[in-house]
N, C-alpha and C positions, 0 to 999 in steps of 0.2 A: 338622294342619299344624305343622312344627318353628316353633321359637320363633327366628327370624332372631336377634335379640339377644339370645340367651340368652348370657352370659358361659360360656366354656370352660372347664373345672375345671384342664385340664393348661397347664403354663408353662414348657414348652420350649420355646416360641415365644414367649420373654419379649422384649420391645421397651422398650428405657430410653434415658433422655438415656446413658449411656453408648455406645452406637447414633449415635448422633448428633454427623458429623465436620464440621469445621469446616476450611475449608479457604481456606488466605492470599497473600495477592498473586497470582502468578502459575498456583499449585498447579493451579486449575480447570481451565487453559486447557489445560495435557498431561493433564489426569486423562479432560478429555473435548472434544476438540477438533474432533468434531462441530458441538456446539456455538454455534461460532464461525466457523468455518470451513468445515463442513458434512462434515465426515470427513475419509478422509486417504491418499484416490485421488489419485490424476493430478488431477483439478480442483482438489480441493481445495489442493494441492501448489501447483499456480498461481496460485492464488488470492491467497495469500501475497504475489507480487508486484504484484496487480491492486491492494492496501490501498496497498504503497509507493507505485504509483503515482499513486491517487486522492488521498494527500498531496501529491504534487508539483501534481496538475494544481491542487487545489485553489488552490495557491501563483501558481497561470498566471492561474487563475479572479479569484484577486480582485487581480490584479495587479500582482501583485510579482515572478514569476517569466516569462521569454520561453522560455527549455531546459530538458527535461528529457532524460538522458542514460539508458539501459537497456544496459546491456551482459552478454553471459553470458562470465564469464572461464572458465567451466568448466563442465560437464555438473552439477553443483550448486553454482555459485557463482554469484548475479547480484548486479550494482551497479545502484542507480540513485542520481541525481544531478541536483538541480532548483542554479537559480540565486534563490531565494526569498530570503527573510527569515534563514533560518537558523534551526531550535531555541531557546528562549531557553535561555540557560546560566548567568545567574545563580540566585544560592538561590532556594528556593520560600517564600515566609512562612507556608505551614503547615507546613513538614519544614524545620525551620534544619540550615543544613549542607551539604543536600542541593540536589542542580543542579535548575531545573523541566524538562531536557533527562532528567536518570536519572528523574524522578519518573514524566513521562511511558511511559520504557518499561518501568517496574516494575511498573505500576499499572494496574488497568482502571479505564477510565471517568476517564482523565486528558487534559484537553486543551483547544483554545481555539476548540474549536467550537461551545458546547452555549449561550452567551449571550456578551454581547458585541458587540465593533465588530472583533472580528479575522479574524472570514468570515463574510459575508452568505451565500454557496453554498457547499456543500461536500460530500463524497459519500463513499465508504466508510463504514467503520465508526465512527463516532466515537468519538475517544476510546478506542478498544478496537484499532481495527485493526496501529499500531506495538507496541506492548505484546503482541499474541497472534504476530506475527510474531518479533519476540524472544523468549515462550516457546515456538516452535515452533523455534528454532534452534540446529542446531550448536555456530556460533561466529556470535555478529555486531558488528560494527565500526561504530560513527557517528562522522562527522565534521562539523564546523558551521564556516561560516566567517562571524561577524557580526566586525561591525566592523574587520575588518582582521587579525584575529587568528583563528587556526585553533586549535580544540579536538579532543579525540579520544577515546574510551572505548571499550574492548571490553568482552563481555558471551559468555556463555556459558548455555543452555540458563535464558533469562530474568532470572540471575543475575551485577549485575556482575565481571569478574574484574580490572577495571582501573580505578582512579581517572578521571574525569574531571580532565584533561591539557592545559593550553595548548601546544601543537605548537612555537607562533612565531608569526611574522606572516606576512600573505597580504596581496596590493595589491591584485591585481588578480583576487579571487576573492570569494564569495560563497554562501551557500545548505548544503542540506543532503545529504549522501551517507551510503548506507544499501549493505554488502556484508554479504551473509548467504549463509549454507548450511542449508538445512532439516535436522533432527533425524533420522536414521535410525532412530530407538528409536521416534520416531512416524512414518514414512512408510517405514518398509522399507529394507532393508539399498541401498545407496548408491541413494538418489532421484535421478531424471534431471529437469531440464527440458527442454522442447520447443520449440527454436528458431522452430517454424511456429508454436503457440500465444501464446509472447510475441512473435513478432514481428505477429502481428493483433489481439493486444489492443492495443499500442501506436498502432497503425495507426488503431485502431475509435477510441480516444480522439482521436488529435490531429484525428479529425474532427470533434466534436462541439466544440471551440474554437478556433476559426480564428486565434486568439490564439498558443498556443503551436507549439512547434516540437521535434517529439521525435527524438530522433537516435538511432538505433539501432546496435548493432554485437553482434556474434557470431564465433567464431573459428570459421573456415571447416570447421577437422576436425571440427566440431558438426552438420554439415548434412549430414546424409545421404541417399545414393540419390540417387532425384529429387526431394526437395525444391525447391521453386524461393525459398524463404525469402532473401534476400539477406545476404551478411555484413555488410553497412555498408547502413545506407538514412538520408537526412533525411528525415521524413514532416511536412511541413507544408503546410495546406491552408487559404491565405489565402480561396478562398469555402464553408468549411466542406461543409456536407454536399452543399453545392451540385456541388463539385470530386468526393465522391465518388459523387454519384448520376452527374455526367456520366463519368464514367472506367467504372463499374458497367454501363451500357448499352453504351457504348461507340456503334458505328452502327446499332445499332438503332433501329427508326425508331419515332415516339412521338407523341402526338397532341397535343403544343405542339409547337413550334422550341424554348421554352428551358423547364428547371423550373418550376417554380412553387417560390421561396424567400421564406421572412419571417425573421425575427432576433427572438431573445429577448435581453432587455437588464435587468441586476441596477439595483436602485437606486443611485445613485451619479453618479460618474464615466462613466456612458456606455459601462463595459468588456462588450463583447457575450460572453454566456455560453452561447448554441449558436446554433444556427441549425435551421431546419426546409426540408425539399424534398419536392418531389414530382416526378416525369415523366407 
């Protein structure tokens, strides 16, 4: 029987820390965006929005935010837009200099999810999902509106290409806006979004918090065929999944008269974080 451990004479199969790469900030997340993402089909592609969104609902969730806005201003270009807190935008006290708004998107595993009193619930990726969305992009644009004053920075394939930027003031605005375009270099020569896809993940969300109120829009040359996708929808559904099991059946006939609904409720303030149904 061979000697399994026998050491090999020949070393042209030499393996050294020189072998051995090392790879910083953002690098991983294009190197392998499987990964994170889970590749860099069509799902994955949308995926990308499904992370901004679970930022915003997050924002609904522990109650600071009532709207979140999704718009496709172009077959690769989507906005979204909550009424939250806003990014914080001062320095970070471990990176002097630096905003905790850039750190966030530079950085994996940057964010104010992971302990703390700033989200009891929270979903996506944490910490990871802004940041992989910014290395997976074209070109993308933040904008924050805390306290009265509008900020702004652009960014390029995870890298900033713009200062973090006082705009001006804003009165009567709020929260945080996120316009991107997915990377061609990673998803293939000009990526489409799919108006019926984000318009039912939007849809699937504002059901599960009857809290928020998601406003939808799409320019109509985007919807093609028979789509029946709408250009403009408000999707709110004050008895959560209740509104969407009975819209779901429709007249079909069921063996209560009404659901069967209970409520799940965060500690706190009493803010209801989904709801449950049955027919």
């Amino acid at each position: 029987m061979p000697d399994l451990f026998q050491v090999p004479d020949q070393k042209s199969d030499a393996y050294s820390a020189k072998d051995i790469e090392v790879l910083e900030g953002l690098e991983p997340v294009r190197r392998r965006p499987g990964m994170y993402i889970g590749g860099t089909d069509e799902r994955a592609l949308h995926h990308l929005v499904a992370e901004l969104l679970d930022n915003s609902m997050d924002e609904a969730v522990a109650g600071h935010a009532t709207v979140i806005d999704v718009e496709m201003t172009d077959a690769d270009e989507v906005v979204v837009r909550d009424n939250g807190r806003g990014i914080p935008v001062d320095p970070h006290p471990k990176f002097p200099g630096i905003s905790a708004l850039e750190v966030i998107l530079v950085t994996l595993h940057a964010g104010g999810k992971f302990g703390g009193s700033s989200y009891k619930v929270a979903g996506g990726l944490h910490g990871v999902g802004l940041s992989v969305v910014n290395a997976l992009a074209l070109e993308l644009t933040v904008e924050v509106a805390r306290d009265r004053i509008l900020w702004r920075q652009n960014y390029a394939q995870g890298k900033p290409v713009t200062k973090l930027t006082q705009v001006g003031g804003t009165q009567n605005r709020r929260g945080t806006t996120i316009r991107f375009k997915p990377d061609p270099e990673i998803f293939g020569p000009r990526p489409h979004f799919r108006p019926a896809l984000l318009y039912r993940m939007c849809r699937s969300k504002a059901t599960l918090f009857r809290g928020v109120q998601i406003r939808w829009r799409c320019q109509a040359s985007l919807i093609e065929g028979d789509d029946p996708t709408p250009p403009e929808a408000v999707l709110h559904f004050p008895g959560g999944l209740t509104d969407f099991l009975n819209e779901a059946l429709g007249k079909r006939a069921t063996v209560s008269s009404r659901p069967f609904a209970g409520e799940v409720r965060r500690p706190g303030p009493g803010r209801m974080v989904g709801s449950l149904a049955a027919g």
